[in-house]
Each structure stands twice: as structure tokens, then as C-alpha cells.
C-alpha positions as MATLAB code, in Angstrom:
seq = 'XXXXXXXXXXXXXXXXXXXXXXXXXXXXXXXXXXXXXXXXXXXXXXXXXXXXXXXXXXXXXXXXXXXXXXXXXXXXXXXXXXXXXXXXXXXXXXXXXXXXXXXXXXXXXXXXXXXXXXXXXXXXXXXXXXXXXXXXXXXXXXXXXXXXXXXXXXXXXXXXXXXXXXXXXXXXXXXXXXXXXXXXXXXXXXXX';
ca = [
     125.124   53.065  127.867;
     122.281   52.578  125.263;
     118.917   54.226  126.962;
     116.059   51.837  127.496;
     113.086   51.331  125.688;
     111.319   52.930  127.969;
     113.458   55.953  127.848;
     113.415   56.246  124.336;
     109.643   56.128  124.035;
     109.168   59.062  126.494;
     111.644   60.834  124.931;
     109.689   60.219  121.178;
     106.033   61.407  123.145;
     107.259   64.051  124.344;
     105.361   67.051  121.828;
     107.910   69.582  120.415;
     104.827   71.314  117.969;
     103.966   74.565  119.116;
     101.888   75.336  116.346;
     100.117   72.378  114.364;
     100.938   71.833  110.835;
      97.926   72.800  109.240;
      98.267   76.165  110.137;
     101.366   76.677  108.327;
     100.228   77.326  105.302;
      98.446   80.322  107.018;
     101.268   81.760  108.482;
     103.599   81.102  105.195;
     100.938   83.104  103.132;
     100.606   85.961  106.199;
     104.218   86.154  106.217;
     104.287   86.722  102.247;
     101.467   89.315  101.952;
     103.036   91.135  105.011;
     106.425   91.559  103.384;
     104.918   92.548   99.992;
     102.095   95.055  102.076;
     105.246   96.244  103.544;
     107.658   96.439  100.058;
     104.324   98.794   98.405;
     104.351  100.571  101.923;
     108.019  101.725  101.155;
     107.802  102.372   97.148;
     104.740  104.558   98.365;
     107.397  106.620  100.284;
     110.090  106.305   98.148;
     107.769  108.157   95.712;
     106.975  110.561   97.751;
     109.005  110.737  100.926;
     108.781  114.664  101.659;
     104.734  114.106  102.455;
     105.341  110.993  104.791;
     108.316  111.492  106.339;
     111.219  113.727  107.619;
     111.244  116.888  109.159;
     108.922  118.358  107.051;
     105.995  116.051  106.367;
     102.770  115.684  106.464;
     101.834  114.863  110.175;
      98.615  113.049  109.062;
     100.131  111.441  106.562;
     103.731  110.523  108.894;
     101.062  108.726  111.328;
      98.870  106.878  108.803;
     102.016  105.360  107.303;
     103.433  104.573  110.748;
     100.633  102.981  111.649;
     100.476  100.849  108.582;
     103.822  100.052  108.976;
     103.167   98.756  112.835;
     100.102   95.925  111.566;
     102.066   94.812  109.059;
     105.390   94.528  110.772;
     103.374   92.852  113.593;
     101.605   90.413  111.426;
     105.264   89.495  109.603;
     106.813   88.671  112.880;
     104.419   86.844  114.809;
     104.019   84.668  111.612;
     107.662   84.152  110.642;
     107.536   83.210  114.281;
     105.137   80.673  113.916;
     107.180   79.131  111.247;
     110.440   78.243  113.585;
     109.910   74.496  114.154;
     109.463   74.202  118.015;
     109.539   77.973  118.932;
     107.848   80.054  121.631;
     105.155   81.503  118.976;
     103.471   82.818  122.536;
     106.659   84.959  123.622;
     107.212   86.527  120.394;
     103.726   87.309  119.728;
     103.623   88.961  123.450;
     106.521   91.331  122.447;
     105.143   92.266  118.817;
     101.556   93.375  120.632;
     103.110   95.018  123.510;
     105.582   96.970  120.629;
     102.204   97.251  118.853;
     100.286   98.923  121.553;
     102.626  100.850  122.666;
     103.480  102.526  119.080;
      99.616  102.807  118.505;
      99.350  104.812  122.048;
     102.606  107.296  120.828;
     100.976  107.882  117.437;
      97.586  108.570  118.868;
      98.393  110.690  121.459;
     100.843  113.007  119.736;
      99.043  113.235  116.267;
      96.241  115.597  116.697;
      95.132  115.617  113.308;
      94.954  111.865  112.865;
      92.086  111.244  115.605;
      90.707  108.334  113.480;
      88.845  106.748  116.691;
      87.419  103.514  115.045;
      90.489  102.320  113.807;
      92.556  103.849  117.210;
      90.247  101.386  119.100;
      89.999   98.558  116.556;
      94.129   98.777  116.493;
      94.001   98.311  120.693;
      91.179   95.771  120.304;
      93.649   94.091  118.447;
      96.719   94.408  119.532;
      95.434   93.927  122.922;
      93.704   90.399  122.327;
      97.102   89.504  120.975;
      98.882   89.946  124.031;
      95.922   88.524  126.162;
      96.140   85.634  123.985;
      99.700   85.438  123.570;
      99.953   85.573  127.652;
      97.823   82.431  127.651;
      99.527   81.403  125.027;
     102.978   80.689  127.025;
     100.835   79.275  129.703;
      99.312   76.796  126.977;
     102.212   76.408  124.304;
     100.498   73.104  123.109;
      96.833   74.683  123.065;
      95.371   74.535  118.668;
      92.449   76.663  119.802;
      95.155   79.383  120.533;
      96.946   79.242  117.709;
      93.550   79.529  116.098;
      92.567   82.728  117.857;
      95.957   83.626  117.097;
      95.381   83.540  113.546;
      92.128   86.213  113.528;
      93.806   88.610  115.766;
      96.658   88.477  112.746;
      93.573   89.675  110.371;
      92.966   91.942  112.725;
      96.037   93.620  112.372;
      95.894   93.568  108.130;
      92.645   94.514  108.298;
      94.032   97.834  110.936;
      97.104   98.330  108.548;
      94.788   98.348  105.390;
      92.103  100.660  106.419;
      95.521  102.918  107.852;
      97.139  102.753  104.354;
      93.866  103.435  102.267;
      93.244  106.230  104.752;
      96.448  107.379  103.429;
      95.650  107.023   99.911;
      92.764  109.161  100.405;
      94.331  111.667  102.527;
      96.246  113.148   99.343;
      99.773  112.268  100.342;
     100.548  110.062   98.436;
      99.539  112.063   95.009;
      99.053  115.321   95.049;
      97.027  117.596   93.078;
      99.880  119.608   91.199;
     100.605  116.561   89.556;
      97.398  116.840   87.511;
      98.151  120.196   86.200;
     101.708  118.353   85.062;
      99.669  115.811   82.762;
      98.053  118.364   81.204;
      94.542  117.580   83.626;
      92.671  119.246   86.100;
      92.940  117.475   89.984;
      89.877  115.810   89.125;
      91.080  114.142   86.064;
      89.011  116.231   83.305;
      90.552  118.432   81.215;
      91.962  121.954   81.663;
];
């Protein structure tokens, strides 16, 4: 039996946007930087994967490119999340900042040399806004001015996983000085 016109009209009201279409955009170009953040992330230790990590590396350097690698895989998922027509953006993003936080805790705690305390706190500042507003965020699914907060604590984490992998840059892992000498320069780029 055909349903009635009432029926169908509730059925048509009824709101299956979690996340408003004029964020999209956003999260399509979050998603793309993430993935190519994270594509230089591994060419970096391709190049060089004794330094960064294995047995044998660097512990500085293992951290800083673990931590790099946690913002940017967090920003990826929560905004390929955001993309799914009609998903649970609130769930997912609850999971990537409690996998987050807890990664960012393990690395801090057993990496002695990498006591970098601004960016330790700025990564739980974010990370834990993310879940706070995630939380509210299943409680809300239909609330824009989430989604919107959403969206900064997502800088957040680039701006974490950025400072993490220049941090890295400059620690000396990623080229080292005997590779000077082998270009026929001195470490500080002058000549012999």
C-alpha cells in the first residue's frame, strides 16, 4: 500500500546531512594535503630509513616522524570521514583523537630526548578539543557550529604535524653531514 502524503513528507524532512555542504570543499582539500603531507613523510624515510626507523635509529628523529605521521593520519581520517554522505563524522573523529592522544602520550613519555613541551601540549590541546568536540558532536550530529570547530581543531593537527616534521628537518636526520663531504662541500655548504 502506497504511503500517504503525509508519510512521505516526514520521511523527505527528515535531515540525513551530518556535515553541511559548504564545508566540503574543506575537507576534500584537508583530505588531499594530508595524503600528499603523508606521501613526502614516507619518501623522507624511504631516503633515509636507518635515521628514522628500525632498530637502529635515531630516537629523536623515530619520534618526530611518528608524531608527524599521527596529525596527519588524524587530519586524513576525520576528513575522508566527513566526506561519507550521511556518516557519523562525530564517532570517527572521537576514535582518531582518542588514537591521537594516546600515541602522543606513548611518544612523549618514552622519548627522553624529544621533550619538545610546546608542541607536546599544543598536540593534547588539540587532540583533546577534538574528542571534547567530537563527544558533543554525537550528541549534536546536526549542529554547523561543530562541524565548524571541527574544522580548526583539523589545523590544529597540520599545524602539530608541520612544526613535528620541520623539527625533523632541522634535527639532521633527514640529511646528514657526510653527505656534504660526498659533493665535494663542507656541512655548511662552502667549499672544502
Amino acid at each position: 500500500w502506497p504511503l500517504s502524503t503525509r508519510a512521505r513528507r516526514k520521511r523527505t524532512v527528515r535531515r540525513t546531512d551530518v556535515v553541511p555542504s559548504n564545508y566540503l570543499g574543506y575537507f576534500q582539500a584537508a583530505s588531499q594535503a594530508a595524503a600528499a603531507l603523508l606521501g613526502l613523510l614516507f619518501v623522507v624515510i624511504a631516503l633515509r630509513p636507518g635515521k628514522m626507523v628500525g632498530a637502529h635509529a635515531n630516537p629523536v628523529a623515530k619520534g618526530l616522524a611518528a608524531s608527524t605521521f599521527t596529525g596527519l593520519v588524524d587530519a586524513f581520517f576525520v576528513s575522508l570521514l566527513a566526506l561519507i554522505p550521511g556518516h557519523k563524522l562525530g564517532i570517527g573523529a572521537a576514535i582518531m583523537a582518542a588514537l591521537s592522544l594516546y600515541h602522543t602520550l606513548r611518544l612523549h613519555l618514552g622519548l627522553r630526548g624529544a621533550r619538545h613541551i610546546v608542541i607536546f601540549v599544543a598536540s593534547l590541546l588539540a587532540y583533546g578539543l577534538q574528542l571534547c568536540i567530537a563527544i558533543a558532536f554525537v550528541l549534536n550530529p546536526h549542529d554547523a557550529g561543530l562541524v565548524s570547530d571541527l574544522t580548526f581543531t583539523l589545523i590544529c593537527a597540520f599545524a602539530v604535524a608541520l612544526s613535528r616534521a620541520w623539527q625533523l628537518l632541522q634535527s639532521g636526520a633527514v640529511a646528514g653531514a657526510d653527505e656534504g663531504h660526498a659533493a665535494g662541500t663542507s656541512g655548511d655548504g662552502t667549499e672544502p
